[in-house]
C-alpha positions as CSV (number, residue, x, y, z in Angstrom):
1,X,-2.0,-26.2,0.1
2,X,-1.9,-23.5,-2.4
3,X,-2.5,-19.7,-2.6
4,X,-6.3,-19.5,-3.7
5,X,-9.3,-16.9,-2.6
6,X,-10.6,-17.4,0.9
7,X,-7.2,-18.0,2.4
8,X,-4.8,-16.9,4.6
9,X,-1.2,-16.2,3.9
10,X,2.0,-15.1,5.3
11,X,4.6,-13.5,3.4
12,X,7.8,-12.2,3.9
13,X,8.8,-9.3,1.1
14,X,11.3,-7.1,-0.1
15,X,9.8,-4.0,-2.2
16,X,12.3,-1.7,-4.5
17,X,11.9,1.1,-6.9
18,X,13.3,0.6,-10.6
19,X,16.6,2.4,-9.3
20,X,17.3,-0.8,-6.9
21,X,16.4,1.2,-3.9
22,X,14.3,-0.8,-1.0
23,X,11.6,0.9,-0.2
24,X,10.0,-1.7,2.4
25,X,10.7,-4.7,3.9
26,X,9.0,-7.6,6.3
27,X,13.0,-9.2,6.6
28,X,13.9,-9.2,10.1
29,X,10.2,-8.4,11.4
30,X,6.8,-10.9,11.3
31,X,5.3,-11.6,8.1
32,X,2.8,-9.7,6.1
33,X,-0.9,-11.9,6.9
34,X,-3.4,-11.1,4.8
35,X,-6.8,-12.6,3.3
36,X,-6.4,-13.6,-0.4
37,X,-8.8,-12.4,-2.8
38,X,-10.7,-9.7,-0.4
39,X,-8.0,-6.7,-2.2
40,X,-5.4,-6.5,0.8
41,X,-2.9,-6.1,-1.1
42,X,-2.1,-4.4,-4.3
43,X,-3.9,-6.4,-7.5
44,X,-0.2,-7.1,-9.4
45,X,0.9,-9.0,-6.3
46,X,-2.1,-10.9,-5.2
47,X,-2.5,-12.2,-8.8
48,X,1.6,-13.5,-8.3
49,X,0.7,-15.1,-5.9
50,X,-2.1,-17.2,-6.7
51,X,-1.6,-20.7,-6.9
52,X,2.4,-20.6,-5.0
53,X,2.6,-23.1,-2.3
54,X,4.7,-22.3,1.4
55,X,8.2,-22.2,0.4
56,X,7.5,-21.0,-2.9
57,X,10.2,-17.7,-3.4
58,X,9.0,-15.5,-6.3
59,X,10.4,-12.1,-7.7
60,X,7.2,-9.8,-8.8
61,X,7.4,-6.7,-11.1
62,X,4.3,-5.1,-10.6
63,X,3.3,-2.0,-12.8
64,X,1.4,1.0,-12.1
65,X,-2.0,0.0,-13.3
66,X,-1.5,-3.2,-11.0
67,X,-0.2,-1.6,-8.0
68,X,-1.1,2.3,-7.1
69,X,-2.5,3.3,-10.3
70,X,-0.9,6.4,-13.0
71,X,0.0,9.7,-11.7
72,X,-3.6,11.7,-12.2
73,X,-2.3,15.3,-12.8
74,X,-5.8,16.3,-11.0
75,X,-4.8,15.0,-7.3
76,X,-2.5,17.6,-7.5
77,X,-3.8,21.2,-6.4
78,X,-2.6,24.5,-5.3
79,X,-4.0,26.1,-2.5
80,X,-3.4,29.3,0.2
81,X,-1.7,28.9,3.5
82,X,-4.8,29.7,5.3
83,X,-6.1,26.4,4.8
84,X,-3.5,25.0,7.6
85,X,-5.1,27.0,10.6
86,X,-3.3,26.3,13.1
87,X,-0.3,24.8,11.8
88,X,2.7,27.4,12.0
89,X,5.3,25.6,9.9
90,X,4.8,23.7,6.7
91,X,7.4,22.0,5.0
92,X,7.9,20.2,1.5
93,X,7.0,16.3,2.7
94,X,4.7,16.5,5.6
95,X,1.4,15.0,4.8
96,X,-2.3,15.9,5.9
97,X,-5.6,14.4,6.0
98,X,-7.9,16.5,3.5
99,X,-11.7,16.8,3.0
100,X,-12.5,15.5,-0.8
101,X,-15.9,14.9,-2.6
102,X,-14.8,11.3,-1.9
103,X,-14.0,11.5,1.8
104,X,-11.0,12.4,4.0
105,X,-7.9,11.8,1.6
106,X,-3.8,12.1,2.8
107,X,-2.3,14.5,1.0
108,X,2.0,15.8,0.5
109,X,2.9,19.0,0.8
110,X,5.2,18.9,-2.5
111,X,6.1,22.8,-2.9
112,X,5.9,26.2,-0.8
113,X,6.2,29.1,-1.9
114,X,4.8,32.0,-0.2
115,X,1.3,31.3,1.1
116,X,1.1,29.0,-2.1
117,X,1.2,25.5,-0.7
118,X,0.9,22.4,-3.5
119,X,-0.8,19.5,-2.3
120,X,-0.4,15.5,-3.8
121,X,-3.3,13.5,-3.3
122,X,-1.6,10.6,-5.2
123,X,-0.1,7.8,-3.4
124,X,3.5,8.6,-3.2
125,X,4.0,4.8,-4.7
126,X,1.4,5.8,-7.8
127,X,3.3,5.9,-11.5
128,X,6.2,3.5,-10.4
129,X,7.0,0.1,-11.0
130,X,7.0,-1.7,-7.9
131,X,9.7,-5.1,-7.6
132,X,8.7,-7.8,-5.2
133,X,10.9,-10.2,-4.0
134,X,8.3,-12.7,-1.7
135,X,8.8,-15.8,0.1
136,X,5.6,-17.6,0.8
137,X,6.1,-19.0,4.4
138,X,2.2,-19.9,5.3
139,X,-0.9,-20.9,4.1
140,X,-4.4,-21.5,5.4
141,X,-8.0,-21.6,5.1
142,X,-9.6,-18.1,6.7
143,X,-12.0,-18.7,9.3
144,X,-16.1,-17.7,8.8
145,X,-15.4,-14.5,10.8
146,X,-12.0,-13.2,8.6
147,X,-14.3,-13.8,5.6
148,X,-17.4,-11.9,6.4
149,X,-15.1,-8.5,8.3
150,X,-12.9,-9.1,4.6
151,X,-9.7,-9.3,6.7
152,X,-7.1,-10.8,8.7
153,X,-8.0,-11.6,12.1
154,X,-5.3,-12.1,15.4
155,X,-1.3,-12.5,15.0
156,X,-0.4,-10.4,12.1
157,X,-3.5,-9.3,11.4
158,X,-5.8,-6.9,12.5
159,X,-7.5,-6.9,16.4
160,X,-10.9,-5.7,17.1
């Protein structure tokens, strides 16, 4: 059986930054599961994937536009230390769920300084190429019920 939309698959991965550095891993844990062709993973990857059979071992260099997108200069915003109520310490690195015109959106607290707090609604992955190095270990067909939710359903996927 080969990768195609409408199936299942398991995956083991190692991803690293263009310095070499890993930034995650399935190695030593279960396999990343999910539903091919419903956007589960990121668009660079899925389209690697397409077509590989189990066993198949693949190295993937995705690129911005495929994987998190470009650095948008506008996700990025200023804004006054009142807007935390409640929260007595904020450091460089913690991250916040923020109300956007599009919905609740996690955001990095990037620089403080003062009551001036910068804020990165980008994904901390967007503007960098990603390197993939997968090992297709299973394939099959999703069931009705995967397909309609758009998702992986039981071990190594998701549970209702």
């Amino acid at each position: 059986m080969q990768i195609a939309d409408k199936t299942v698959v398991s995956i083991h991965y190692t991803l690293t930054n263009a310095d070499g550095e890993t930034l995650d891993s399935s190695v030593g844990q279960d396999p990343l599961v999910y539903l091919h062709g419903a956007n589960n993973i990121i668009a660079g990857l899925e389209a690697a994937l397409l077509g590989k059979a189990v066993g198949d071992s693949l190295q993937v260099n995705v690129e911005p536009g495929d994987g998190y997108g470009e650095i948008r200069d506008e996700l990025v915003q200023e804004v006054d230390r009142s807007a935390f109520q409640g929260v007595d310490e904020i450091d460089v690195g913690m991250q916040f769920m923020a109300q956007t015109p599009w919905g609740e959106q996690p955001v990095t607290v990037v620089k403080v300084e003062g009551d001036n707090i910068t804020l990165d609604g980008n994904h901390p992955l967007a503007g960098q190429v990603l390197n993939f190095d997968v090992e297709v270990v299973e394939i099959r067909d999703a069931s009705a019920e995967e397909l309609d939710h758009g998702h992986v359903h039981g071990a190594g996927g998701h549970h209702h």
